[in-house]
C-alpha positions as CSV (number, residue, x, y, z in Angstrom):
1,X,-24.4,-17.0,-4.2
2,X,-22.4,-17.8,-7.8
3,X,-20.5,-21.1,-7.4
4,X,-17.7,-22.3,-9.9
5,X,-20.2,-24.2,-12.2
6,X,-22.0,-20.4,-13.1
7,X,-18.7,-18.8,-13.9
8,X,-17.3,-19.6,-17.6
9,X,-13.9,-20.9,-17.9
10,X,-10.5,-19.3,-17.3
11,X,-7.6,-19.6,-19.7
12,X,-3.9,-18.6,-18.0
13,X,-1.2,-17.9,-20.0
14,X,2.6,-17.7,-18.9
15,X,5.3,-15.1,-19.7
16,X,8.4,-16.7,-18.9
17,X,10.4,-13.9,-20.0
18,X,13.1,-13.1,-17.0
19,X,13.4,-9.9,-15.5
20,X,16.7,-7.6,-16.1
21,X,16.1,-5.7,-12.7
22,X,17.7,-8.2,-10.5
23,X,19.9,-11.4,-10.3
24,X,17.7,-14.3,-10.6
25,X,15.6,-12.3,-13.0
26,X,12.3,-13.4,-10.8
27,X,9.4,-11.2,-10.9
28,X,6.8,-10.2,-8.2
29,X,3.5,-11.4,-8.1
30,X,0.4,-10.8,-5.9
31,X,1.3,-7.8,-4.2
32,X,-1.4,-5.9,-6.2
33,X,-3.4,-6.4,-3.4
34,X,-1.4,-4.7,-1.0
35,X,0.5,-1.7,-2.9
36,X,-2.5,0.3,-2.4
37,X,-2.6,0.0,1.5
38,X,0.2,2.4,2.4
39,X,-0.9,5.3,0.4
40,X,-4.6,5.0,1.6
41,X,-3.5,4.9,5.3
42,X,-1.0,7.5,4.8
43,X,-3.5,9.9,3.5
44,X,-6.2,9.4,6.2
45,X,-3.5,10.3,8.9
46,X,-2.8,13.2,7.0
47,X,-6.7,14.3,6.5
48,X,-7.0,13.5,10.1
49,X,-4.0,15.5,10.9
50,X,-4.9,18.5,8.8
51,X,-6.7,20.4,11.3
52,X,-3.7,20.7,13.8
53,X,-1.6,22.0,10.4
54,X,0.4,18.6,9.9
55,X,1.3,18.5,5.9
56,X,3.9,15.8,6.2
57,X,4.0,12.5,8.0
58,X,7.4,10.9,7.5
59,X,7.0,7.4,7.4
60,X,6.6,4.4,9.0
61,X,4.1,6.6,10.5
62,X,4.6,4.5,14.5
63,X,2.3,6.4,17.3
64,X,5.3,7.7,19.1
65,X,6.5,9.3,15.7
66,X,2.6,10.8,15.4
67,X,2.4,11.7,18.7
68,X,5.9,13.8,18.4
69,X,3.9,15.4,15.8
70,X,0.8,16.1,17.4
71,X,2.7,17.2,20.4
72,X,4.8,19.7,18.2
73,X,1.3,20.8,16.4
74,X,-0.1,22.1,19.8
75,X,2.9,23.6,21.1
């Protein structure tokens, strides 16, 4: 298991240059992490969806909105 003393050192930098999008000119950080999760689950509900013809799953995707679609599907 690599421990802190087998990893080489880390410089970090700052770019305090304000943002223009937005009053306080603050800027996001750390939702790298998470911008990915949405897309992923949206398109395993529509691969698991496909067979019953759904293209579109409007979003937030709740399970009473996907069960209105599944229900619409088989009718």
């Amino acid at each position: 298991m690599p421990r802190a003393g087998d990893l080489s050192a880390i410089h970090c930098d700052s770019n305090p240059v304000p943002t223009k999008t937005n009053p306080l000119g603050v800027k996001g950080a750390g939702e790298a992490g998470s911008v990915g999760a949405l897309p992923a689950v949206g398109n395993a509900l529509a691969d698991a969806l496909s067979p019953l013809g759904i293209r579109d799953i409007p979003m937030p995707a709740t399970p009473e909105r996907l069960w209105r679609l599944i229900r619409a599907a088989r009718s």
